[in-house]
N, C-alpha and C positions, 0 to 999 in steps of 0.2 A: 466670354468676351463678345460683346455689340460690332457686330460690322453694319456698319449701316451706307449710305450712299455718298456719304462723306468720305468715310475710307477708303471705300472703291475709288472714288476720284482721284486719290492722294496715291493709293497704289497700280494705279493707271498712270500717272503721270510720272512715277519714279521706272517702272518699266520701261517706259515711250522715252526717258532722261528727258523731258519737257516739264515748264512749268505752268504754274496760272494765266502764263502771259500767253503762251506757245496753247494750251489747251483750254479755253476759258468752260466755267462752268456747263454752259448749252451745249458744249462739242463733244466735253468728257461725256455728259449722260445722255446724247444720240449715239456715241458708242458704244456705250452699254446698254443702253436699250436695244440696242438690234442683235447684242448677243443674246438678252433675254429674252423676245423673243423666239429667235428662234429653236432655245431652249424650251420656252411654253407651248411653243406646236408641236417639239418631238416627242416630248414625254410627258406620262399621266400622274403629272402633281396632285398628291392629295388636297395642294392649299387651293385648288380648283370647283372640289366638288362642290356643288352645292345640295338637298335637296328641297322642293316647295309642295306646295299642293295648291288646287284652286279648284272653284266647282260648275261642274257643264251648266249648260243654260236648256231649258227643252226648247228644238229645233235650231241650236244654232251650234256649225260644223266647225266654224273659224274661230280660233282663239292665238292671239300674239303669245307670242312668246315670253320670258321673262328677259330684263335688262339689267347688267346686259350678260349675254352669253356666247359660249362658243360653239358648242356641241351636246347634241341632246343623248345624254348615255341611258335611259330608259321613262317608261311613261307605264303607270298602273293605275287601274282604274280598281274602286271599291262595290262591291255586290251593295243591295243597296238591303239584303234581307240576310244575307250572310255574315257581310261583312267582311269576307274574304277580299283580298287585293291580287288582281291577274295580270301579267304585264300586256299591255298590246302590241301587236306585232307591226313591224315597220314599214311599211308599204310607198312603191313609187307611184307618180305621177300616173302612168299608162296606168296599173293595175286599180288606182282607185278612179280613174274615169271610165273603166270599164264595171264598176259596180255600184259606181253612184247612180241612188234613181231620185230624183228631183219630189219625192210624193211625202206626205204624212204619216200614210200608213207604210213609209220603211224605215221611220226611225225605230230604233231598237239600241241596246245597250253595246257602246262600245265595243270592239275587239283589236281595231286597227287604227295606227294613224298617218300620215301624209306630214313631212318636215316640209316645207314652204318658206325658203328664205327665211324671217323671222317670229313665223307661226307656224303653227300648228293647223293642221286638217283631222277631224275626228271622224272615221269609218264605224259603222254607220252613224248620221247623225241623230243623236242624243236625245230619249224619248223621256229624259228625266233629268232631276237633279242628283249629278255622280260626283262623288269626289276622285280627281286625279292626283297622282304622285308623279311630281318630273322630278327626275335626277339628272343634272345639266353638269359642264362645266361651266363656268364662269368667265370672264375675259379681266385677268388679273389690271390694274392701274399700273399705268408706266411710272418708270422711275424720275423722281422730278424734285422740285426744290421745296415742296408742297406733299411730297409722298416719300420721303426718306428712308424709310422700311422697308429691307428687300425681305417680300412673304416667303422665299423659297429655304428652304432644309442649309443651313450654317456650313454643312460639307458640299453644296452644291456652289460658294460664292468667289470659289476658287475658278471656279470651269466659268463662271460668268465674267470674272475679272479675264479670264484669259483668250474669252471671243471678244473682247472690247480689245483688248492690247491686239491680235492680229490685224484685227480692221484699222486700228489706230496706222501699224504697219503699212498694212494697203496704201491707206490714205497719205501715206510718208513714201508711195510709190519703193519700199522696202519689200519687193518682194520677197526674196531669201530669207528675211525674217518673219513676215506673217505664213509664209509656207511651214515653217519651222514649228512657231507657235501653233496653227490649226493642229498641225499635227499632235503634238501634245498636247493639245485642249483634250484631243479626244482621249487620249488615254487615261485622263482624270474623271471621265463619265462616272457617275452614281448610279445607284440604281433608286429610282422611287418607289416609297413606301407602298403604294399599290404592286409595283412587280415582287416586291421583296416579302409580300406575304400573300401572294398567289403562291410564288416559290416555296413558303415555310408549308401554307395548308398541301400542296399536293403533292413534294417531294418529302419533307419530315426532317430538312438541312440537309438530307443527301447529294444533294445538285444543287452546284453554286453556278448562278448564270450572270453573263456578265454584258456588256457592249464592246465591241472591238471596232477600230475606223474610228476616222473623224466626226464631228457633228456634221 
């Protein structure tokens, strides 16, 4: 069965006992959007990951980022004689202005880099043509009349229908009932496929791990 952004509408609004009139399309899916949300910042959805690659420049440190994105989960740089792929390590602000040297002869191959708002900082700068490996999260499209497809796991459209029905609540100044609902949102938590096979490779199904608490 397709659940798509249509149905979430329809069973948002049989929960809230409102109709098209009382919820018009725009209001249903700002309510849902702010549960997904804040579902895509808690948890590590695989439908996020992305990976790219792109190749340094000789002498130049700064390279944007890709768009769009959320969070950069790893960067490896390729030996250029080996071939080998080494991840670089991730370094702040203070530490790479204490080893940046502004000269020629200190560019050298990769080992670190500096996250910058929407780019990238390369330690040291780049005395060659290197191919990188980013592995990013992505910043999923909101839900809209234009984007019907909710990208998230079919067991997860339950918990999303149910942070739009408490807001709905809020916003019907119902407190008692969106205290009600949050609370059971949270106990419908998933687990994503990322945690769910950390758990498999390191426990062997021994250890079933779970979420407890609200979103």
């Amino acid at each position: 069965m397709t659940i798509d952004l249509s149905s979430l509408r329809s069973e948002l609004r049989d929960h809230l006992g409102v109709d098209d009139t009382d919820l018009p399309d725009t209001a249903a899916d700002l309510l849902l959007n702010r549960s997904y949300w804040e579902i895509l910042d808690k948890f590590p959805f695989r439908e996020k990951e992305v990976t790219a690659t792109f190749s340094t420049v000789s002498g130049t440190r700064f390279y944007k980022g890709p768009t769009p994105f959320e969070a950069i989960q790893q960067l490896s740089i390729e030996d250029l004689n080996s071939k080998q792929h080494d991840p670089l390590d991730h370094i702040d602000s203070y530490v790479y202005e204490q080893k940046y040297i502004n000269r020629a002869d200190a560019q050298a191959k990769p080992f670190a880099y500096l996250r910058e708002q929407d780019a990238i900082r390369l330690y040291p700068t780049p005395d060659g043509i290197y191919t990188i490996t980013i592995k990013y999260w992505t910043t999923l499209a909101d839900l809209s009349s234009s984007n019907t497809s909710v990208p998230l796991p079919q067991s997860w459209h339950e918990n999303l229908l149910f942070g739009a029905v408490w807001r709905g609540h809020l916003k019907n100044l119902d407190y008692a009932r969106a205290r009600s609902m949050r609370s059971f949102q949270g106990e419908v938590v998933i687990k994503p496929t990322d945690t769910k096979e950390k758990s498999d490779m390191h426990t062997a199904g021994l250890e079933v791990k779970g979420y407890d608490g609200a979103l």
